[in-house]
LOGU-959222 format. One line per field, with one value per residue: residue number from 1; residue in three letters; z negated, x, y negated of N, C-alpha, C in turn. Coordinates in steps of 0.02 Angstrom, whole numbers. Example, Ala and Ser with C-alpha at 12.3 -4.5 7.8 and 13.67 -1.06 7.14 Angstrom:
BEGIN
nr	c(1	2)
rest	c(ALA	SER)
nzz	c(-390	-354)
nxx	c(660	642)
nyy	c(284	112)
cazz	c(-390	-357)
caxx	c(615	684)
cayy	c(225	53)
czz	c(-390	-394)
cxx	c(660	645)
cyy	c(165	-2)
END
This chain:
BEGIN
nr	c(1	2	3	4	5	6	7	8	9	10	11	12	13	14	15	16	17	18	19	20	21	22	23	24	25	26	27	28	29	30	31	32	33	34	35	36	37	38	39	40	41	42	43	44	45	46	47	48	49	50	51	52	53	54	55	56	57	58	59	60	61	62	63	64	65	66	67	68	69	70	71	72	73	74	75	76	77	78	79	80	81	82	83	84	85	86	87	88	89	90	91	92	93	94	95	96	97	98	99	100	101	102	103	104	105	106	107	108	109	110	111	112	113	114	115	116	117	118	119	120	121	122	123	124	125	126	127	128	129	130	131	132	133	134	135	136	137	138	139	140	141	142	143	144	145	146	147	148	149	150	151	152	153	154	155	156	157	158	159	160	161	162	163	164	165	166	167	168	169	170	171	172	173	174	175	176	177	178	179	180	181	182	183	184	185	186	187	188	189	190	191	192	193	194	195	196	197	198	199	200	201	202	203	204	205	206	207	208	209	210	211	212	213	214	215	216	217	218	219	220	221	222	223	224	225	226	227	228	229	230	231	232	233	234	235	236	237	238	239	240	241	242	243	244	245	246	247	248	249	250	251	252	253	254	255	256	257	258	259	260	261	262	263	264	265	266	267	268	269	270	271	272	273	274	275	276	277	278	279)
rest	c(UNK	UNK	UNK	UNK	UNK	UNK	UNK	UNK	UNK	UNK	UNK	UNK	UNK	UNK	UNK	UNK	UNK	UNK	UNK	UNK	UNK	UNK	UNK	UNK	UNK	UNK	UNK	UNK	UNK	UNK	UNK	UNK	UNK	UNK	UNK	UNK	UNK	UNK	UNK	UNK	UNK	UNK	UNK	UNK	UNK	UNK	UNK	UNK	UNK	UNK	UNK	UNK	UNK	UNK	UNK	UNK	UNK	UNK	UNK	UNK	UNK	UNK	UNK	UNK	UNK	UNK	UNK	UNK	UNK	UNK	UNK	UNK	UNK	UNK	UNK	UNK	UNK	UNK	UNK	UNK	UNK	UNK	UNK	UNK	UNK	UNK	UNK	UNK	UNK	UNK	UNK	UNK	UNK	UNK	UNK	UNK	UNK	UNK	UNK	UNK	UNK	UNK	UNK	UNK	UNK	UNK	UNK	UNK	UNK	UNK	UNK	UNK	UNK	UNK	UNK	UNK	UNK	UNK	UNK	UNK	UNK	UNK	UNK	UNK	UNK	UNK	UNK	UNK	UNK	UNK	UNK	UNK	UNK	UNK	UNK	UNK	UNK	UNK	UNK	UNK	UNK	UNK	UNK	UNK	UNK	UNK	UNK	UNK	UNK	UNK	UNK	UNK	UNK	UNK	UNK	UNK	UNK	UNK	UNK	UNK	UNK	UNK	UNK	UNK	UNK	UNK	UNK	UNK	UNK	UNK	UNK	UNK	UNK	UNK	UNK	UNK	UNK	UNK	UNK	UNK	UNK	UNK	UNK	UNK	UNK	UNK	UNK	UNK	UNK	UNK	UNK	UNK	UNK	UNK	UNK	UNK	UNK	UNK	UNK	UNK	UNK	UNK	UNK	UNK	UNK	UNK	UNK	UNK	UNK	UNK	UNK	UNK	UNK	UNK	UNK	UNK	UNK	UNK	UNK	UNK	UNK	UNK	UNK	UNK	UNK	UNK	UNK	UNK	UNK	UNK	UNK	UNK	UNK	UNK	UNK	UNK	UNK	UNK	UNK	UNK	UNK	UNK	UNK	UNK	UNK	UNK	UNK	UNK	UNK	UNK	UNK	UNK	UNK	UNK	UNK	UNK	UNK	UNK	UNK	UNK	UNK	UNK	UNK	UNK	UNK	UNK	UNK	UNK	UNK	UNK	UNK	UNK	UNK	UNK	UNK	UNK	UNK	UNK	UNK)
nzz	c(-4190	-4301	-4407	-4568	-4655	-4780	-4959	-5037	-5035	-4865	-4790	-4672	-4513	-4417	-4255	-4230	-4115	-3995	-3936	-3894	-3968	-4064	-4139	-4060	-4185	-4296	-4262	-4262	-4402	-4448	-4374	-4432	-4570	-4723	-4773	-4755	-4799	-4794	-4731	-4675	-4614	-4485	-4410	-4420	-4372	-4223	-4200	-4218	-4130	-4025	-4004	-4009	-4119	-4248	-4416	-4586	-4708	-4810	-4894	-4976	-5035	-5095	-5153	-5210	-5264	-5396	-5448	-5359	-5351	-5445	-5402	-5272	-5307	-5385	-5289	-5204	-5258	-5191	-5065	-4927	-4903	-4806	-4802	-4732	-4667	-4601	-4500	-4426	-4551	-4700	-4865	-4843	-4854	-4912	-4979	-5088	-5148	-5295	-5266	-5219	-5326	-5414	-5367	-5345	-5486	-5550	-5482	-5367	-5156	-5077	-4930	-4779	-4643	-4512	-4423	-4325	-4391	-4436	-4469	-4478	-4304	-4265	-4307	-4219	-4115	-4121	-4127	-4240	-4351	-4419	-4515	-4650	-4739	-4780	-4834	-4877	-4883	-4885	-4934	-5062	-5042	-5109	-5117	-5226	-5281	-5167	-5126	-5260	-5233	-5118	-5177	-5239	-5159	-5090	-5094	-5060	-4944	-4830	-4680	-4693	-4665	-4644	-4682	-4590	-4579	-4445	-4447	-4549	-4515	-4463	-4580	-4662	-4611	-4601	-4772	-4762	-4692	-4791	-4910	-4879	-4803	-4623	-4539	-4409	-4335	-4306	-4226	-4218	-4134	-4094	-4063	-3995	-3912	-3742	-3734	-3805	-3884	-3934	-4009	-4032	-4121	-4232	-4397	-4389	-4294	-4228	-4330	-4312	-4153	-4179	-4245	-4178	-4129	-4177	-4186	-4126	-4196	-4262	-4358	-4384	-4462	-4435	-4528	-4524	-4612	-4745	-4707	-4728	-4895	-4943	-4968	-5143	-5222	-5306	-5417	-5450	-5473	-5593	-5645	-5688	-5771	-5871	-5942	-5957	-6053	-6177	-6227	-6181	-6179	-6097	-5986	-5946	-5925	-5812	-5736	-5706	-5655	-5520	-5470	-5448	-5372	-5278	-5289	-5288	-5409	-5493	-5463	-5537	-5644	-5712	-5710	-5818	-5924	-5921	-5975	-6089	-6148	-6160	-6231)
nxx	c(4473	4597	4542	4554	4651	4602	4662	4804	4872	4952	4981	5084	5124	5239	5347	5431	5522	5499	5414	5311	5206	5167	5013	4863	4809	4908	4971	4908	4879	5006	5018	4936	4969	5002	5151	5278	5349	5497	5621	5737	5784	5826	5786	5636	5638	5658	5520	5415	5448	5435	5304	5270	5262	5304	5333	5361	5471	5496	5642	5627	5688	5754	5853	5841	5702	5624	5655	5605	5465	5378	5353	5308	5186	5125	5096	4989	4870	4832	4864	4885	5005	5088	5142	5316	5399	5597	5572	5430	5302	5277	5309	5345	5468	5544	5548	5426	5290	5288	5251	5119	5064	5061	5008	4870	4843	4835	4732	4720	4678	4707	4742	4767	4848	4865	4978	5121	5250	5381	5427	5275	5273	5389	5339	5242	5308	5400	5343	5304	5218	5089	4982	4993	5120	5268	5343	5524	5591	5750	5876	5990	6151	6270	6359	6303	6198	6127	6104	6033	5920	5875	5854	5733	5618	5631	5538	5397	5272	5264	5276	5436	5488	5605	5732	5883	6038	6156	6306	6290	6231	6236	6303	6203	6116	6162	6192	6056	6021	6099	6028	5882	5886	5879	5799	5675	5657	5665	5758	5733	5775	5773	5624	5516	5582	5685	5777	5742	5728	5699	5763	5751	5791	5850	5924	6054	6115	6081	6150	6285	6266	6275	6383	6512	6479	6418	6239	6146	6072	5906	5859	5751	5711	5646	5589	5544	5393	5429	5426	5288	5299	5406	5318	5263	5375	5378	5450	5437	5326	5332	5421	5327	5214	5281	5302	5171	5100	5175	5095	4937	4826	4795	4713	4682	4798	4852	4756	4813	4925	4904	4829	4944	5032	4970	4958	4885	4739	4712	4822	4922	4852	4854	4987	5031	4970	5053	5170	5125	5132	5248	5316)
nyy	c(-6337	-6255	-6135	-6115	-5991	-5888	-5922	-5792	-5635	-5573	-5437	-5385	-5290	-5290	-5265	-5106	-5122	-5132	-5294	-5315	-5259	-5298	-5340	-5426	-5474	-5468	-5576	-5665	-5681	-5706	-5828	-5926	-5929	-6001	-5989	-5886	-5734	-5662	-5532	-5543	-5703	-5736	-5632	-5608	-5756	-5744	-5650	-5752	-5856	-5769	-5754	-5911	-5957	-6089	-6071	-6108	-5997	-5911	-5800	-5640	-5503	-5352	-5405	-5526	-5528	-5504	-5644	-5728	-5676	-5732	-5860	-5839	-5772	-5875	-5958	-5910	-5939	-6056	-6046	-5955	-5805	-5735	-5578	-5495	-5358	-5322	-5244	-5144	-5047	-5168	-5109	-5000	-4898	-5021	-5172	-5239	-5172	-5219	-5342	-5337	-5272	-5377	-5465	-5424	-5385	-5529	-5572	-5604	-5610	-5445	-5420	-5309	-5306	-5193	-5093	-5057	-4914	-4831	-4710	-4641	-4638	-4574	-4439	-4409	-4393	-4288	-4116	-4072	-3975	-4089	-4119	-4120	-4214	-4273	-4413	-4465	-4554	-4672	-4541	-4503	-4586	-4527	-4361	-4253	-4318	-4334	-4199	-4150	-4214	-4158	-4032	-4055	-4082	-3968	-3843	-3898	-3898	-3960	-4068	-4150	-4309	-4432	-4566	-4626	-4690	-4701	-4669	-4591	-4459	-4342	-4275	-4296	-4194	-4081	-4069	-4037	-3940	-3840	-3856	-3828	-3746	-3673	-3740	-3780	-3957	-4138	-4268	-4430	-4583	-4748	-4805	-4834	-4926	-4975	-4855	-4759	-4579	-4434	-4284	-4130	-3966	-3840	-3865	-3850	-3849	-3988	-4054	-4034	-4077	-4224	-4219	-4278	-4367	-4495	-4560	-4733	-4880	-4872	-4730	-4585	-4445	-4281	-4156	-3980	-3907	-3755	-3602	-3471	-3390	-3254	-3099	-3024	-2919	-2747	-2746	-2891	-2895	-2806	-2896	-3022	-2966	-2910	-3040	-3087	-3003	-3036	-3130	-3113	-2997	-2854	-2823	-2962	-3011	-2917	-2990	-3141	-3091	-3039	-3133	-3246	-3192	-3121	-2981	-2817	-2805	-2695	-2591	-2677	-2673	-2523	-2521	-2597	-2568	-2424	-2490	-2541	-2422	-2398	-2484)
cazz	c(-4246	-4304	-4460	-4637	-4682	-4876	-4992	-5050	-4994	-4815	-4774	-4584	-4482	-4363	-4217	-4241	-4065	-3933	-3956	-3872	-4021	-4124	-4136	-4088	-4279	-4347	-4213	-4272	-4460	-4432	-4330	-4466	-4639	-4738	-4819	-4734	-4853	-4744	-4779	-4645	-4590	-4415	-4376	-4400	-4314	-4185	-4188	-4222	-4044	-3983	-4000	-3996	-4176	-4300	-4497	-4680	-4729	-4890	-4911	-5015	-4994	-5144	-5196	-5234	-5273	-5465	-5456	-5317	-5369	-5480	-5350	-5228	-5325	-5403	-5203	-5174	-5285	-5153	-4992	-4883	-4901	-4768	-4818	-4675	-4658	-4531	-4438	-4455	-4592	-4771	-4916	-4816	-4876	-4908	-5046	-5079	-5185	-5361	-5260	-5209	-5390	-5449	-5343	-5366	-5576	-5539	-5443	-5281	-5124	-5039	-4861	-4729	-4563	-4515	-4372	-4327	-4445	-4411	-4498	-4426	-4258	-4251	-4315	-4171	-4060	-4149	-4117	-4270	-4405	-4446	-4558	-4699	-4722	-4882	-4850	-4922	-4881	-4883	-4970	-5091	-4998	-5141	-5088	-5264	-5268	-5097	-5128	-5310	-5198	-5067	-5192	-5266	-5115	-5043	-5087	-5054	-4907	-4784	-4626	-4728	-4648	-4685	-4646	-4610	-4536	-4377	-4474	-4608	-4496	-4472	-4650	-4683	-4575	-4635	-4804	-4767	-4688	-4850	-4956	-4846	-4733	-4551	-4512	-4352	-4360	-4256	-4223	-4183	-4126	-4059	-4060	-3932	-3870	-3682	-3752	-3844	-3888	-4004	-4003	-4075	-4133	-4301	-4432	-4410	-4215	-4233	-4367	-4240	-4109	-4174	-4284	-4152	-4078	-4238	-4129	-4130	-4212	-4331	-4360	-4419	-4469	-4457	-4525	-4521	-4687	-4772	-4704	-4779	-4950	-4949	-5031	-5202	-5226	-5371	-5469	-5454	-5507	-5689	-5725	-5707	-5803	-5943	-5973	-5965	-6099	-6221	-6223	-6156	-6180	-6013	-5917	-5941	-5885	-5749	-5662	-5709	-5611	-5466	-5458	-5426	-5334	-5236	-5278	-5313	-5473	-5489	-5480	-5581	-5718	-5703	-5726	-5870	-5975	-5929	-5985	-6154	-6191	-6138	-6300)
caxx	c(4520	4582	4504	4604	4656	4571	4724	4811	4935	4929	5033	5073	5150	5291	5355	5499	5566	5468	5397	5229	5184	5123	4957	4819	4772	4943	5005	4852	4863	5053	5019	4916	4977	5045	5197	5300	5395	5531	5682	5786	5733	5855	5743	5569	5624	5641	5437	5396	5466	5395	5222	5254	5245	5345	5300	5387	5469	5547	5675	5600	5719	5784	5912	5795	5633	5628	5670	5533	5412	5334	5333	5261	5116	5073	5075	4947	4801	4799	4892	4899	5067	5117	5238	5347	5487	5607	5529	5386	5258	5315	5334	5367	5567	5564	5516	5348	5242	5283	5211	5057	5037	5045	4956	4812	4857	4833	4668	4722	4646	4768	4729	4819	4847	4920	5019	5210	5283	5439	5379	5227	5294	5438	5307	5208	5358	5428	5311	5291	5153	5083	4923	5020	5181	5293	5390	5562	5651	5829	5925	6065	6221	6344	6338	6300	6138	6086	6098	5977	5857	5844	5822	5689	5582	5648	5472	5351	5253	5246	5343	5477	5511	5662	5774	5959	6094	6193	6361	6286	6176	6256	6321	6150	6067	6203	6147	5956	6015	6106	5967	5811	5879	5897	5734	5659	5679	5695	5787	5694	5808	5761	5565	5473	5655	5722	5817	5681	5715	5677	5786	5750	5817	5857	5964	6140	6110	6070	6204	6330	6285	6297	6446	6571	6441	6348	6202	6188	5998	5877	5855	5695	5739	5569	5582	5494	5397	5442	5396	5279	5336	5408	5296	5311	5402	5345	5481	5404	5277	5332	5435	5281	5175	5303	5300	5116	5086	5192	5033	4880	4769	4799	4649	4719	4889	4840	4732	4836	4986	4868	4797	4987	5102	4942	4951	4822	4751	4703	4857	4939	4822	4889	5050	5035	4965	5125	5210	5110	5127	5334	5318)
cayy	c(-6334	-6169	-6101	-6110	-5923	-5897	-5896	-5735	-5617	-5531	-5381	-5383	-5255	-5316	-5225	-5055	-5135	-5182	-5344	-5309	-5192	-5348	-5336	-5472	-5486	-5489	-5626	-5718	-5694	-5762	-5919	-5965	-5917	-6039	-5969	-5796	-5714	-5622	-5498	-5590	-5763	-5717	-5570	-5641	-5807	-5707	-5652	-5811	-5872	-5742	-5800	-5957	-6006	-6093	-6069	-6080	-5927	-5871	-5774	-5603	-5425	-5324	-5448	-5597	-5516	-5530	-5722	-5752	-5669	-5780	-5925	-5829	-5762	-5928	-6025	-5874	-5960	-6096	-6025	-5907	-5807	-5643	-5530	-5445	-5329	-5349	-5218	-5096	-5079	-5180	-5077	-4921	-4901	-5097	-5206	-5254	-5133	-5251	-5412	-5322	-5264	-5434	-5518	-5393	-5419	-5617	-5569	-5640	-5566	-5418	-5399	-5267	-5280	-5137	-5072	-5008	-4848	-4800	-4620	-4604	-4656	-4510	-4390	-4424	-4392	-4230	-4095	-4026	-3996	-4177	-4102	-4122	-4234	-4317	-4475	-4444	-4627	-4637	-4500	-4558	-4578	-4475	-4264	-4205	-4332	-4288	-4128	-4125	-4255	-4137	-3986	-4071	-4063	-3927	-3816	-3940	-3852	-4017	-4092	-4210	-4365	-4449	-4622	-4617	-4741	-4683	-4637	-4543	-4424	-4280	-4247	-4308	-4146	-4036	-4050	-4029	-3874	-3814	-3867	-3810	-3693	-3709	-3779	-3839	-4033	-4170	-4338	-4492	-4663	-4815	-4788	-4889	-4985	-4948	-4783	-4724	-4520	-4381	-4232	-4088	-3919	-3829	-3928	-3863	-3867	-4056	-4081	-4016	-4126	-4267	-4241	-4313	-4443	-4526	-4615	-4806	-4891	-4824	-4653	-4557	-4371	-4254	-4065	-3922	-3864	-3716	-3527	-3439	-3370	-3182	-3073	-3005	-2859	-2718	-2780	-2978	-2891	-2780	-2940	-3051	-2929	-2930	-3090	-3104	-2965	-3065	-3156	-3099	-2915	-2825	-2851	-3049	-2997	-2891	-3032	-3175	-3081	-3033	-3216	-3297	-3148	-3100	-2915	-2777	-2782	-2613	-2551	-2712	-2650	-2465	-2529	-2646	-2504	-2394	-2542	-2534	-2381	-2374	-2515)
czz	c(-4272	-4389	-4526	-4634	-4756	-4896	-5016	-4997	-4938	-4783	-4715	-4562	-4427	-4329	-4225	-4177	-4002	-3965	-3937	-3912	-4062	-4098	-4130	-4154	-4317	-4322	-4234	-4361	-4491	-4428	-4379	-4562	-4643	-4748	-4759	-4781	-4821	-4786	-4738	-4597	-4523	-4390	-4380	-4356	-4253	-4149	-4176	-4163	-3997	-3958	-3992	-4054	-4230	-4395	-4556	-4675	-4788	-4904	-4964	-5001	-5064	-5181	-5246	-5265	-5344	-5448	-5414	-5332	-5390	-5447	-5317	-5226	-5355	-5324	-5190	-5216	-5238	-5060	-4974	-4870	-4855	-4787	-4752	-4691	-4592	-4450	-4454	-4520	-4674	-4809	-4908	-4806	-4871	-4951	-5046	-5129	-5256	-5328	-5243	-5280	-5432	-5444	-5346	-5441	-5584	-5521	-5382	-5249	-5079	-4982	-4810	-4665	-4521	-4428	-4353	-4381	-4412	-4412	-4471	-4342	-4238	-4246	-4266	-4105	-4061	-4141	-4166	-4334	-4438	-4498	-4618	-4703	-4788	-4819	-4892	-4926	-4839	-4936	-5014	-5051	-5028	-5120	-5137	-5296	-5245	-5122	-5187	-5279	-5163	-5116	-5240	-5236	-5081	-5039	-5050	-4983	-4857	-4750	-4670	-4659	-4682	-4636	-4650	-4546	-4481	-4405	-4528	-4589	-4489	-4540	-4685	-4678	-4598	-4707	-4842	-4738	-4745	-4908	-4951	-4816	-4660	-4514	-4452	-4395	-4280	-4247	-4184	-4169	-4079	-4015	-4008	-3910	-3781	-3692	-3786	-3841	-3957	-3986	-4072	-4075	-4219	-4309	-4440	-4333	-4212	-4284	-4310	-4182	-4122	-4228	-4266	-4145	-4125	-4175	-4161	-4149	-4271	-4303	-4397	-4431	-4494	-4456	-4551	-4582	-4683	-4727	-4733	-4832	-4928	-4998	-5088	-5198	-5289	-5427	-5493	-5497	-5585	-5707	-5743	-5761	-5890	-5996	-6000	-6041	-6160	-6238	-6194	-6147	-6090	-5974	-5896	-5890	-5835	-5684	-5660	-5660	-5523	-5425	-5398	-5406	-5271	-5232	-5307	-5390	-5507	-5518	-5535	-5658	-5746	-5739	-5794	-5919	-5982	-5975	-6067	-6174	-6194	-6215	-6375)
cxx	c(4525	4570	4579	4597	4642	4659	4716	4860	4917	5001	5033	5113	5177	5314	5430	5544	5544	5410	5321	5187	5144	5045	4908	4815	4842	4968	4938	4870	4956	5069	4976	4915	5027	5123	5233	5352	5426	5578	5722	5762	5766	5801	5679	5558	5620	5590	5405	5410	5444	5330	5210	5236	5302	5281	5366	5398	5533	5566	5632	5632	5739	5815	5912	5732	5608	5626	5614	5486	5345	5313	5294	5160	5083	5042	5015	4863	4777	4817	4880	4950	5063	5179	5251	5409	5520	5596	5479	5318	5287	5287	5336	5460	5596	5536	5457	5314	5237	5246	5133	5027	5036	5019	4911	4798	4829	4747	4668	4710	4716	4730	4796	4803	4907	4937	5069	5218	5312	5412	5364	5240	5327	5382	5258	5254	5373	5405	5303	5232	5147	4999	4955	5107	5194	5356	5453	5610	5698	5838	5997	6132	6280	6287	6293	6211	6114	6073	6043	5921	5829	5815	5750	5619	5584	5583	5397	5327	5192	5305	5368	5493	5582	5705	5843	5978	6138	6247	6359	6231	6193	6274	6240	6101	6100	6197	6072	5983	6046	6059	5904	5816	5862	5834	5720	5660	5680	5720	5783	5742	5780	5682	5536	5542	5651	5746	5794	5708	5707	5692	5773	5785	5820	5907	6019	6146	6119	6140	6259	6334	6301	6336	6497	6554	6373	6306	6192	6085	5963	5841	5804	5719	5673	5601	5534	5456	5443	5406	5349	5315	5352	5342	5322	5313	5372	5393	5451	5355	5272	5375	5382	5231	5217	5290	5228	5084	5117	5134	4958	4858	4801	4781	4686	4774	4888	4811	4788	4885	4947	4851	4880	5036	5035	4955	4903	4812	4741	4756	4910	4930	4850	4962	5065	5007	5005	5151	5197	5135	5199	5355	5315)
cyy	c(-6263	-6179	-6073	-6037	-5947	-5891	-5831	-5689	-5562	-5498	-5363	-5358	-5280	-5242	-5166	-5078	-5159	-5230	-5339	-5258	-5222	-5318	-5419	-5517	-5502	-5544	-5700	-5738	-5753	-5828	-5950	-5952	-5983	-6038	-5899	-5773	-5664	-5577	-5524	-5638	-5762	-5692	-5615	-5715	-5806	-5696	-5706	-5830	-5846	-5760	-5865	-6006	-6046	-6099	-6082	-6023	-5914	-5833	-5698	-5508	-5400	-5365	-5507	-5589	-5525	-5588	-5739	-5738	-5713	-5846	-5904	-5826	-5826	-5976	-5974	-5906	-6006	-6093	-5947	-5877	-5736	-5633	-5489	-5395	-5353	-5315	-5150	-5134	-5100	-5133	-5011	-4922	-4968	-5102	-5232	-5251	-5182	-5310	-5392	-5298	-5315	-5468	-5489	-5415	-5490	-5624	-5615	-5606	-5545	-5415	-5349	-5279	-5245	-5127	-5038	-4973	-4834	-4710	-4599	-4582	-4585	-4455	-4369	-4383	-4305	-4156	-4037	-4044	-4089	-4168	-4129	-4152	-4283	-4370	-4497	-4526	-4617	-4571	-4529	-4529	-4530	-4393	-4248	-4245	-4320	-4231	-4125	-4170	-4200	-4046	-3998	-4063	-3994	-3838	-3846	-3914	-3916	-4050	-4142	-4250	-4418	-4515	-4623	-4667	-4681	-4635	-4575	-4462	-4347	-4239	-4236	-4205	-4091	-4000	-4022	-3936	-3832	-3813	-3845	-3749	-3692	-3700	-3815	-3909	-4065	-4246	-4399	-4555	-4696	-4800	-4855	-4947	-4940	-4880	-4732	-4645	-4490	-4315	-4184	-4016	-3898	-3880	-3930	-3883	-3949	-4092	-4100	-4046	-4195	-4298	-4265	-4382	-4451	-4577	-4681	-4803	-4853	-4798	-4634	-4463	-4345	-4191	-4022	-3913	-3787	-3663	-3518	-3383	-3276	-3156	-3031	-2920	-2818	-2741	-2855	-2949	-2854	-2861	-2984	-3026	-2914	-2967	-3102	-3054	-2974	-3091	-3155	-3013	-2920	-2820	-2915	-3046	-2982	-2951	-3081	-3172	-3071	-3100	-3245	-3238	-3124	-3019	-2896	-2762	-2758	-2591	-2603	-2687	-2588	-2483	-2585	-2602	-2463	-2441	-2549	-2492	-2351	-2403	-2479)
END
């Protein structure tokens, strides 16, 4: 006889496209959860066939999630409920994160069993810095949003990752290169499918190709960080030293500017006493 799963909610990683991606553990925690709380009951019936199982599954995507909620987390005191997306890992640019904070709130037990990332997946593919990396989503679809989204990041000194639809990809890369600057990058579709690639190039290069021929599936968009910073010029450095001598004795001033432009502060000091005595 197989073995009751404890109640509580279990977060299970479904496959980005090939079906043999499930995992053991999540094909197990599946076939025997009570409850599945899906974002399209098409797509996971799907998995389900795959393996060979049928289950319950409840409806749970952006549109419904408020109103379910509260059902879900109370069936979790005596069931067993998995949450899925319809592909990849849940609450990576999907809904989720409020049921795992409530069912923690409730003191029901969370469990992960982890697997597929679209993200990670590309980043893997892409061949660029993966030490350090930000998770940007989607991007909002109007220009003049995009555009203060992407200048929001646009310092942050880590490979961005990013999700975009077929039609919107080029405009998409177009503005990363107005916003970032024409950054290595590269363009992940249809991750572990038959067609599987990941083209890369800078970001108007990439715009450009596939501004006639938007590609078909989902799209991962990985770019470069940032350069290192120019250094500062002697000007960076009297206006920093200005400012700093509004407030701070001159020794103060001198390191303070030394500390964050990375210049000598010897001669910083030198020059912040001119600077006094010009006063």
């Amino acid at each position: 006889m197989t073995e009751k799963l404890g109640p509580g909610l279990y977060i299970v990683a479904t496959p980005i496209g090939n079906l043999a991606d499930l995992s053991p553990r999540a094909a197990d925690i599946l076939s025997r959860a009570d409850v599945i709380a899906v974002e399209d009951s098409r797509v996971t019936a799907g998995l389900l066939r795959h393996i060979g199982v049928k289950r319950t599954m409840i409806p749970y995507h952006d549109h419904n999630a408020e109103g379910m909620r509260p059902g879900l987390i109370a069936r979790m005191a005596g069931e067993a409920v998995a949450l899925v997306s319809d592909a990849g890992t849940p609450l990576i640019s999907d809904p989720g994160y409020k049921l795992v904070r409530d069912a923690r709130a409730a003191g029901h037990a969370v469990v992960t069993i982890p697997g597929p990332c679209a993200a990670v997946a590309a980043l893997t593919l892409a061949g660029l810095p993966t030490d350090r990396f930000l998770f940007a989503g989607f991007l909002p679809p109007k220009a003049h949003a995009r555009a203060e989204a992407i200048a929001e990041i646009a310092a942050i000194r880590a490979t961005l990752v990013l999700y975009e639809s077929g039609p919107r990809l080029s405009a998409t890369l177009s503005a990363l290169a107005d916003g970032l600057g024409d950054r290595d990058a590269g363009v992940a579709r249809e991750i572990t499918k038959r067609f599987e690639e990941c083209v890369t190039g800078t970001l108007s290069v990439l715009a450009a190709r596939y501004a006639d021929a938007p590609p078909k599936g989902e799209i991962v968009i990985v770019v470069a960080p940032p350069g290192p910073p120019a250094p500062a010029t002697v000007e960076d450095g009297d206006a920093a030293l200005r400012e700093a001598l509004t407030r701070l004795p001159v020794s103060k001033a001198a390191g303070e500017v030394a500390k964050a432009l990375g210049l000598d502060r010897k001669a910083l000091y030198a020059r912040a006493m001119a600077i006094k005595d010009e006063g």
